[in-house]
DRENKE-416198 format. One record per residue (C-alpha): z, x, y. Coordinates in steps of 0.25 Angstrom, whole numbers, plus 5000, padded with zeros to 4 digits. Each point is the difference from the previous one (the first is absolute). Example, Ala and Ser with C-alpha at 12.3 -4.5 7.8 and 13.67 -1.06 7.14 Angstrom:
DRENKE-416198
> z,x,y
> 5031,5049,4982 $
> 4998,5006,5014 $
end
This chain:
DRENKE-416198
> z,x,y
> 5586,5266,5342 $
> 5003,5014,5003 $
> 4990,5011,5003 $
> 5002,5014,4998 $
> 4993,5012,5005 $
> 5004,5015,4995 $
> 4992,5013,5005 $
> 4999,5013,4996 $
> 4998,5013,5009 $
> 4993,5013,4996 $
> 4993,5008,5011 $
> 4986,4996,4997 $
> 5003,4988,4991 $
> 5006,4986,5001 $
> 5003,4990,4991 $
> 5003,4985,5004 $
> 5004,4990,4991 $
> 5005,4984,5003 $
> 5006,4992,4989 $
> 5009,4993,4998 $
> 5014,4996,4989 $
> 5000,4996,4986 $
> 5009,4989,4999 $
> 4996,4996,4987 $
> 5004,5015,4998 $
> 5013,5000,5006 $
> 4995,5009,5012 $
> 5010,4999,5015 $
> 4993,4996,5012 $
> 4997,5016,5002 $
> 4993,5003,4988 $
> 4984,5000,4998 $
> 4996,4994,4986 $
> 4988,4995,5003 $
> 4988,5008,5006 $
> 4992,4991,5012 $
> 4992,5013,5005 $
> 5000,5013,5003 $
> 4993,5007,5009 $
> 4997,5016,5000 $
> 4997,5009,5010 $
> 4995,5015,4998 $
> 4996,5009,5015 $
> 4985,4999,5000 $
> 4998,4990,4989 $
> 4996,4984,5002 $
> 5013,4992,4996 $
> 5003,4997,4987 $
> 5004,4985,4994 $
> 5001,4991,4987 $
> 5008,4995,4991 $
> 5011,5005,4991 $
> 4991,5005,4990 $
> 4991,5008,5008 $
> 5013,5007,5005 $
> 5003,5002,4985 $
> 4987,5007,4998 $
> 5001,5009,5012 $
> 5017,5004,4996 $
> 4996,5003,4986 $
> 4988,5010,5003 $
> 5006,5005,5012 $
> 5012,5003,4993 $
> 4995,5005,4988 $
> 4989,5009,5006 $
> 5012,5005,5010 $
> 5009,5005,4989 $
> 4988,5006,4992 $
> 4997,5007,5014 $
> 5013,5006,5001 $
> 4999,5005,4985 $
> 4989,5008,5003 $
> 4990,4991,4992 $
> 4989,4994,5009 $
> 4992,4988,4994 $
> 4994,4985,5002 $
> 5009,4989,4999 $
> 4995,4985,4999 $
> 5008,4988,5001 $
> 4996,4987,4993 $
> 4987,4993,5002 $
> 4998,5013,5008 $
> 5006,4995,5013 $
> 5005,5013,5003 $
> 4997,5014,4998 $
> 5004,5013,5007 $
> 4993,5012,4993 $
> 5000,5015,5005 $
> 4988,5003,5012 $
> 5002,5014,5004 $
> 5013,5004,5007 $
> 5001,4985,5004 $
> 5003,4987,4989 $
> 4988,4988,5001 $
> 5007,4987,5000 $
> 4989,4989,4994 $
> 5003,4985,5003 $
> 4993,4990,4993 $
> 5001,4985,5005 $
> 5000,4987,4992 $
> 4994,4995,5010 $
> 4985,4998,4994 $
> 4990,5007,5013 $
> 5011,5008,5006 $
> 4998,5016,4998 $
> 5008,5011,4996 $
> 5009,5007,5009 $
> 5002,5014,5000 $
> 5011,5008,5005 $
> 5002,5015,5000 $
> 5014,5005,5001 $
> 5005,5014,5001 $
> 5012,5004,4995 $
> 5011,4996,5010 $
> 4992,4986,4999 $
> 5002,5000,4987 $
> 5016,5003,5000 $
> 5003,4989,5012 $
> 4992,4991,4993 $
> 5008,5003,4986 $
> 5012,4999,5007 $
> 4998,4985,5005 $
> 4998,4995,4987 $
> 5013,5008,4995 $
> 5008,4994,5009 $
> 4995,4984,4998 $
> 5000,5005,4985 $
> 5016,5002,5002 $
> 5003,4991,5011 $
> 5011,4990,4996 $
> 4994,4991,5009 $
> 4992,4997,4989 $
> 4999,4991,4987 $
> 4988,5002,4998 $
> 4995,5004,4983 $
> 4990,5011,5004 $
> 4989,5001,4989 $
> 4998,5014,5002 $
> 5002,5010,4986 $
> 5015,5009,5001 $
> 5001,5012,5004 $
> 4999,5010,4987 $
> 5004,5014,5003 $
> 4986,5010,4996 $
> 5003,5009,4988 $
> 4996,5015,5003 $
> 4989,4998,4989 $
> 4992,4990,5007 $
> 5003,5005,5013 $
> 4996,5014,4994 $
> 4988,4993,4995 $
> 4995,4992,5011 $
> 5001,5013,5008 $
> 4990,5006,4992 $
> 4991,4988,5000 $
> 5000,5000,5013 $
> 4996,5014,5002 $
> 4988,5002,4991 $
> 4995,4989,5008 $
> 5002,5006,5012 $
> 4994,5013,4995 $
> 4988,4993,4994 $
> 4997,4994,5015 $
> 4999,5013,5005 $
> 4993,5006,4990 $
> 4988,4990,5002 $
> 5002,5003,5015 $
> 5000,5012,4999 $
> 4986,5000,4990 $
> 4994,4990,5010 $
> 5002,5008,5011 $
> 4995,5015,4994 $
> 4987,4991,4995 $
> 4997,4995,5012 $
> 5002,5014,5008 $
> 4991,5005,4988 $
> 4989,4988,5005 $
> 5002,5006,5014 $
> 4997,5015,4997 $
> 4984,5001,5002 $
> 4993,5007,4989 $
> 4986,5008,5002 $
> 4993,5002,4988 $
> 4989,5006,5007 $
> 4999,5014,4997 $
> 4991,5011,5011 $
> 4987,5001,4991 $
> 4995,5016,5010 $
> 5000,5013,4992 $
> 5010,5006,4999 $
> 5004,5011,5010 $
> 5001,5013,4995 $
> 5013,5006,5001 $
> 4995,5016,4997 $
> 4988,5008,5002 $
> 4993,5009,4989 $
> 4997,5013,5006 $
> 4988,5010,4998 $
> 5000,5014,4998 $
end
């Protein structure tokens, strides 16, 4: 039986999958249609692995979440049964990777932005590879109208000015705690500012 093995390259990312053909699909001796493994590896992160599945989860929230990004619209996407979710963190992206495995937990990965890209452009490329007959069940790619990036732009933003309006009242609030107060007030006669004078 033949064994396949494909990798894809991006700086910081890379992606490995071994297969093998399809001959009930009519696939050549060259051509992965079924998904043994894959095996993912991101600079500083613990090596990532599964099943088919789980790969699907991680393209269609990646993917998703990456295109949004571009847009300008920055917002939590989840995959099904919550296998994957990458939401915004700062200047960074949190990856969240929950196992099905029962007693194994989450991992957490932070990317920056060229992370990110390299990691986008891994799944791109095995997305389009025609090395592959694979049916990905991952949702199409649908073009953002102006309205609902308009929209989610907005969104986005009185979120992000609602954050720093409570950091900003908890901050004055607790310099306004620090500030000490003296409620005791010098009970001495007053000093006489003038003298009377006699004739």
């Amino acid at each position: 039986m033949i064994n396949l093995s494909y990798r894809f390259v991006q700086n910081s990312s890379s992606l490995e999958l071994d297969g093998m053909p399809d001959v009930s699909n009519g696939d050549s001796e060259n051509i992965i249609g079924i998904i043994s493994s894959w095996t993912l590896k991101i600079i500083g992160s613990p090596t990532l692995e599964g099943e088919k599945e789980h790969l699907e989860n991680l393209m269609q929230v990646i993917l998703q979440y990456s295109r949004s990004y571009i847009s300008g619209i920055r917002k939590t996407f989840i995959s099904k049964k919550s296998i994957v979710t990458i939401s915004p963190f700062g200047s960074s992206h949190k990856l969240l990777l929950n196992s099905t495995k029962k007693d194994v937990k989450p991992l957490e990965i932070i990317l920056d932005d060229s992370e990110l890209s390299d990691l986008t452009q891994c799944l791109d490329l095995l997305r389009f590879d025609p090395r592959f007959n694979v049916c990905w069940d991952i949702t199409l790619d649908i073009p953002f109208s102006k309205r609902y990036i308009q929209s989610s732009i907005n969104k986005s933003k009185k979120r992000i000015n609602l954050f720093y309006a409570i950091i900003l009242f908890l901050s004055t609030s607790s310099l306004m705690l620090l500030i000490p107060t003296n409620d005791k007030f010098d009970q001495g006669e007053p000093t006489k500012s003038s003298q009377t004078i006699n004739d």
